[in-house]
C-alpha positions in Angstrom: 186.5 -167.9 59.2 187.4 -169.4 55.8 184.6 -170.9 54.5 183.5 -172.9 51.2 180.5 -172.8 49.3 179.6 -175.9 46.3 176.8 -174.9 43.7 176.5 -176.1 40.2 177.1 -173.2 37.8 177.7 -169.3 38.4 176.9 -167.7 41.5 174.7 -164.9 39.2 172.7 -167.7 38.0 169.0 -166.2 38.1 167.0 -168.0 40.6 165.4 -167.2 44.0 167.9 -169.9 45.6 171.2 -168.6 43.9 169.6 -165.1 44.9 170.0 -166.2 48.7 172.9 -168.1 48.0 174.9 -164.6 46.9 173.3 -162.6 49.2 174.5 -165.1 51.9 178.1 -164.9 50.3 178.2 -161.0 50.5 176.9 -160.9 53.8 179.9 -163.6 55.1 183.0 -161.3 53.3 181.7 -158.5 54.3 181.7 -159.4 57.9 185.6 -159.8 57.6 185.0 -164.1 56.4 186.9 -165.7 53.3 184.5 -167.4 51.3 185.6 -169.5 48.3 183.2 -170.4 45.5 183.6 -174.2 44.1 181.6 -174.5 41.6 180.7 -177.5 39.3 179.5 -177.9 35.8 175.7 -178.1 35.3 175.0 -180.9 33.3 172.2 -183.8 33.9 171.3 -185.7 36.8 173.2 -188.8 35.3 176.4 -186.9 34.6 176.1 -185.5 38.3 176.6 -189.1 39.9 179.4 -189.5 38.1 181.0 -186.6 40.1 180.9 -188.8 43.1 183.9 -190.6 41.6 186.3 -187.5 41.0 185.2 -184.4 43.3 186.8 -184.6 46.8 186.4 -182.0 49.6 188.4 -179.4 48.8 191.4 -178.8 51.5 192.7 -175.6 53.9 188.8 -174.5 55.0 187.1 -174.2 58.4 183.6 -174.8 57.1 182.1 -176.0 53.9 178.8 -175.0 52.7 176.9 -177.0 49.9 174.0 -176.3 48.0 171.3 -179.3 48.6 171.0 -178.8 44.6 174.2 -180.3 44.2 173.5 -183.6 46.0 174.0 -186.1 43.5 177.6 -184.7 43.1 178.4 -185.2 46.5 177.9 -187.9 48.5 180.9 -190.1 47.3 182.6 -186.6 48.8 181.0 -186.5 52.1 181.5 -190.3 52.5 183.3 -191.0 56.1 184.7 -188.7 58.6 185.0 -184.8 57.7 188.2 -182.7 57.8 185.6 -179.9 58.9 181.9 -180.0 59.4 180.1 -180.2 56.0 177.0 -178.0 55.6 174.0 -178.5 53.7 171.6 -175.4 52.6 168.4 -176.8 51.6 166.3 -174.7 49.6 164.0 -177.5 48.6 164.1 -181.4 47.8 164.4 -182.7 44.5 161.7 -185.7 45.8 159.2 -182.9 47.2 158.5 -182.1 43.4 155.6 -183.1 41.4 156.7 -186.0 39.2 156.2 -189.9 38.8 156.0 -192.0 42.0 158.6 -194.2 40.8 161.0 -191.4 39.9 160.5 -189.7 43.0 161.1 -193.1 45.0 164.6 -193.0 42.8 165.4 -189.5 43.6 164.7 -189.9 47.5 167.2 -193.2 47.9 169.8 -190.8 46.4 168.8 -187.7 48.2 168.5 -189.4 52.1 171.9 -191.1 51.3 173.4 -187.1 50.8 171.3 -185.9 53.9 172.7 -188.3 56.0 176.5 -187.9 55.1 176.3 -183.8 56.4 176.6 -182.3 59.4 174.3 -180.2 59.6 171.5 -177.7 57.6 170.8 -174.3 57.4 167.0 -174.1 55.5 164.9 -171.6 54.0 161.7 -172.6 55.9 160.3 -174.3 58.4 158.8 -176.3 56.0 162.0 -177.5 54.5 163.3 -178.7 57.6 160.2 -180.6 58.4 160.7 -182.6 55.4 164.1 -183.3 55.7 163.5 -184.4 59.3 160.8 -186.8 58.7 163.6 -188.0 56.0 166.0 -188.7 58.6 164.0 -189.4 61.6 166.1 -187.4 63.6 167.4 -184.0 64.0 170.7 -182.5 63.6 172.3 -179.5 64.2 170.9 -176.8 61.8 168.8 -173.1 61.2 165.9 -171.5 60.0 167.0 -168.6 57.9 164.7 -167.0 55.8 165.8 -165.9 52.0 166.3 -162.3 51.2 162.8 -160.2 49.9 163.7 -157.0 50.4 166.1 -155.9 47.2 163.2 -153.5 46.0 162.6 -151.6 49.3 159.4 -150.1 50.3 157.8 -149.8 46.8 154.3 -148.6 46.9 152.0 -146.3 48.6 148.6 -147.1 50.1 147.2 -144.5 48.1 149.1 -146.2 43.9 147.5 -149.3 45.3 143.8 -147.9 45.5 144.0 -146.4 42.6 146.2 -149.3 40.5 142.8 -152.0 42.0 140.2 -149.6 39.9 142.4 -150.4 36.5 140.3 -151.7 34.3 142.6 -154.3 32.7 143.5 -156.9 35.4 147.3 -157.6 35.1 148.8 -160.8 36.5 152.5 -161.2 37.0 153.9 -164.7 36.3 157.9 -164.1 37.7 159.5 -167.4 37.3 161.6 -169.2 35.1 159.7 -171.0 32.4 159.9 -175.1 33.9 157.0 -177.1 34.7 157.0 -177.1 37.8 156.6 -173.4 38.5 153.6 -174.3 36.8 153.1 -171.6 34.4 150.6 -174.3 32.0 148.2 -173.8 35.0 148.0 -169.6 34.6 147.3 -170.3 30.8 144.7 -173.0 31.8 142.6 -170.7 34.0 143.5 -167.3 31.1 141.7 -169.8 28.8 138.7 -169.8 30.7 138.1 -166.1 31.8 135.8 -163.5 29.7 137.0 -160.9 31.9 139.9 -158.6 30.4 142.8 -159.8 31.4 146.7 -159.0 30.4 149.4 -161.8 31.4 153.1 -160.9 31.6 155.2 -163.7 31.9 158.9 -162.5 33.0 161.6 -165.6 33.8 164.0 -167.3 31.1 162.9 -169.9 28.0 166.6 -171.4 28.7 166.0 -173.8 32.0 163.7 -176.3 29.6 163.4 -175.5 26.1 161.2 -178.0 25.3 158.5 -176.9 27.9 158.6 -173.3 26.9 158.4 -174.0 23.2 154.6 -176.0 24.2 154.0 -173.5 26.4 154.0 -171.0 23.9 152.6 -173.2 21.0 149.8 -173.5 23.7 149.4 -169.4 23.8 149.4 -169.5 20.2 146.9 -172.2 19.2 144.4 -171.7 21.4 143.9 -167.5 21.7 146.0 -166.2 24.0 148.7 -164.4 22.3 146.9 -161.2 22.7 146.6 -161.9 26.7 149.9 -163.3 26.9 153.5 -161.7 26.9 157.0 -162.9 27.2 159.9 -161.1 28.4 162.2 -163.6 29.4 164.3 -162.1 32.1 164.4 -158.4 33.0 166.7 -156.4 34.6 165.7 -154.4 38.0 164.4 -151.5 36.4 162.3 -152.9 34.2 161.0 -155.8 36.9 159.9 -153.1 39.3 157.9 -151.3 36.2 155.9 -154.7 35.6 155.5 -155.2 39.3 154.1 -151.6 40.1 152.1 -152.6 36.7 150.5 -155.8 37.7 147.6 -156.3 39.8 148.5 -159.8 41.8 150.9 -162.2 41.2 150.4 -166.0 39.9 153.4 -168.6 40.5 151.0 -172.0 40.9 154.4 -174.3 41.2 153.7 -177.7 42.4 156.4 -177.2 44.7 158.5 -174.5 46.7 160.7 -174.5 49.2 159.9 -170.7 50.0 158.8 -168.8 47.8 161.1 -165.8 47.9 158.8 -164.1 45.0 156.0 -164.1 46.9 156.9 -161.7 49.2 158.6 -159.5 46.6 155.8 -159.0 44.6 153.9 -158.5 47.9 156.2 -155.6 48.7 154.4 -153.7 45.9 151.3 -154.8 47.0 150.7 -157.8 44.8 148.0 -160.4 46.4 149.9 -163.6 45.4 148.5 -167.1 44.4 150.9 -170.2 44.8 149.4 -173.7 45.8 149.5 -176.0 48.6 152.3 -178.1 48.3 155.6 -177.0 49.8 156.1 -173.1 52.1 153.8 -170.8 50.1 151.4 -171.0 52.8 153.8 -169.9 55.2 153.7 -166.7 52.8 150.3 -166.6 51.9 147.4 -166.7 53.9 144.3 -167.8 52.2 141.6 -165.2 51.8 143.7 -162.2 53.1 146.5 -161.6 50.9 146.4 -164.3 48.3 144.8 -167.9 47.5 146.4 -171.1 47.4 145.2 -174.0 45.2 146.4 -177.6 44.9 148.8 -178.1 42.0 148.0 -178.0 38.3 143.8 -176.9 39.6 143.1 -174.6 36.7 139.6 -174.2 37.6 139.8 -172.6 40.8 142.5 -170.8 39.9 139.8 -169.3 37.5 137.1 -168.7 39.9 139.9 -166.5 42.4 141.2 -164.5 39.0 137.3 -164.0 37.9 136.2 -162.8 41.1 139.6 -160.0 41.5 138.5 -159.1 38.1 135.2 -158.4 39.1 135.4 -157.1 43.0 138.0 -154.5 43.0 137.3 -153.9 46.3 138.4 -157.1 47.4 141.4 -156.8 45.5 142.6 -153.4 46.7 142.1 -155.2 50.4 144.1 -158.4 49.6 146.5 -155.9 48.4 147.3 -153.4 51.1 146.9 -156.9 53.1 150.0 -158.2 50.9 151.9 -155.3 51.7 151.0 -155.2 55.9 152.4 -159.3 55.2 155.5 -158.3 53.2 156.1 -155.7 56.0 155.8 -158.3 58.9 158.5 -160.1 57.5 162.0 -160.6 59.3 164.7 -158.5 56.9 167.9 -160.5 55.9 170.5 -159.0 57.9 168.9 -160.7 60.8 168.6 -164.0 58.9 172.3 -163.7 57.7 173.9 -163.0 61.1 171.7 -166.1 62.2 173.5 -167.8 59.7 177.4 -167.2 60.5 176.2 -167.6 64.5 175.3 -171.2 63.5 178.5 -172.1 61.6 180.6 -170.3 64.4 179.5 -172.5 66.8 179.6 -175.9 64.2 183.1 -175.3 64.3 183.7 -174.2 68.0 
């Protein structure tokens, strides 16, 4: 099967959806399938409408995958009848984000007009497919394949997480690249407001919006927190898995995700995780047993559930070896992956 595959950018871009997008690419070659990257220039949302008047499908493929990100590049593409049936992975909307009414309104014109010029959808959640069906108000052909979480392996022993909970010091792990909306102004909200020790490591690029880290770390600066609060930008594996076998739960309150692929890696080393209401975390975490979920941008409780792990250790040693039993439970990505070529076999049978 020759197959292609449309993102914006380089395939090693850091990011839990390019993270499933090359693990979905290595899974295809090495199952005997051509895949051939075409990949676009990253550049504003403007500029990416103004692809629809130059990029055409390219020729010679059985298949083509693209990226949901790359929608506004695309639909002038997809416009008409298909050489071969046209794919779109959807990791999450653009329009599911938090962001003014009316630009959201803008942003969904644009993004049903791509969703209705594919042929079908392979998603991260079930989640994402319910949105994109109440977009279209119907169904078409597509799968369910949940992302990868399972590049650390089994991490940590019952026994490391006892003894980690008693720690005096409660560590949080913020893994994420520094953009609003993975909402890292919300951790720094509720830091402000604890008395309780607490260290904050912060491990995700200052690159994806500069302007937002530079507040966000005028914001550690001028009001305490620089003693709490540490940057690392992005890490490589060796040192991620030393700050996740560090930490004591994760925080990632984004005001939207499609998944939530770093969830469950932090759960694999027992990390209760907190992520909000809007979008799949909750089909990650379960509220009360391994992790909280709050609505978007609601420092205060976000306070109240890191006060009360600070002071209850013995809550947070169960929420964590509850983590791990959830990271455990989840389906492993070979299985997801084969789903995956099954469904475009038979798109183009």
């Amino acid at each position: 099967m020759k197959i292609g595959l449309v993102i914006y950018r380089s395939l090693d871009t850091v990011s839990g959806g390019y993270l499933y997008d090359r693990k979905l690419v290595e899974y295809l070659r090495a199952q005997g399938d051509t895949v051939e990257i075409i990949s676009l220039p990253w550049r504003n949302y403007a500029a990416h409408l103004m692809d629809n008047f130059r990029f055409r499908l390219p020729p010679d493929l059985d298949i083509l995958i693209q990226d949901e990100l790359n929608h506004p590049s695309l639909i002038g593409a997809n416009v008409g009848k298909h050489p071969y049936p046209v794919i779109s992975l959807v990791h999450h909307l653009r329009s599911s984000e938090l962001r003014p009414k009316w630009q959201n309104t803008f942003y969904r014109v644009i993004e049903k007009k791509y969703l209705q010029s594919v042929d079908g959808f392979i998603f991260n959640s079930k989640t994402t497919k319910s949105v994109v069906n109440e977009y279209l108000k119907r169904r078409e052909p597509s799968v369910v394949a949940y992302p990868p979480t399972e590049r650390f392996g089994e991490a940590i022993s019952e026994e490391e997480i006892r003894k980690r909970a008693q720690n005096n010091e409660l560590r949080i792990l913020f893994l994420g690249n520094v953009i609003y909306r993975k909402g890292l102004h919300t951790l720094l909200g509720a830091v402000k407001r604890q008395r309780s020790k607490i260290r904050v490591d912060v491990v995700g690029s200052l690159n994806g919006e500069p302007k937002y880290a530079y507040e966000t770390g005028r914001y550690v600066l001028t009001h305490g927190l620089s003693s709490q609060v540490a940057f690392h930008s992005s890490l490589d594996d060796t040192s991620l898995i030393q700050k996740l076998k560090q930490s004591h739960v994760l925080v990632v309150p984004s005001s939207y995700e499609g998944f939530g692929i770093v969830y469950l890696e932090g759960m694999g080393f027992g990390l209760p995780a907190i992520g909000t209401t809007a979008g799949a975390a909750n089909e990650i975490i379960t509220h009360g047993e391994n992790g909280y979920l709050i609505k978007p941008d609601d420092d205060v409780s976000l306070a109240n559930h890191l006060r009360e792990l600070a002071n209850n250790r013995e809550l947070l040693s169960r929420l964590s070896l509850n983590a791990v039993k959830r990271y455990q439970s989840q389906p492993k990505w070979d299985e997801a992956a084969k789903n995956i070529r099954e469904f475009l076999y038979r798109m183009i049978s």
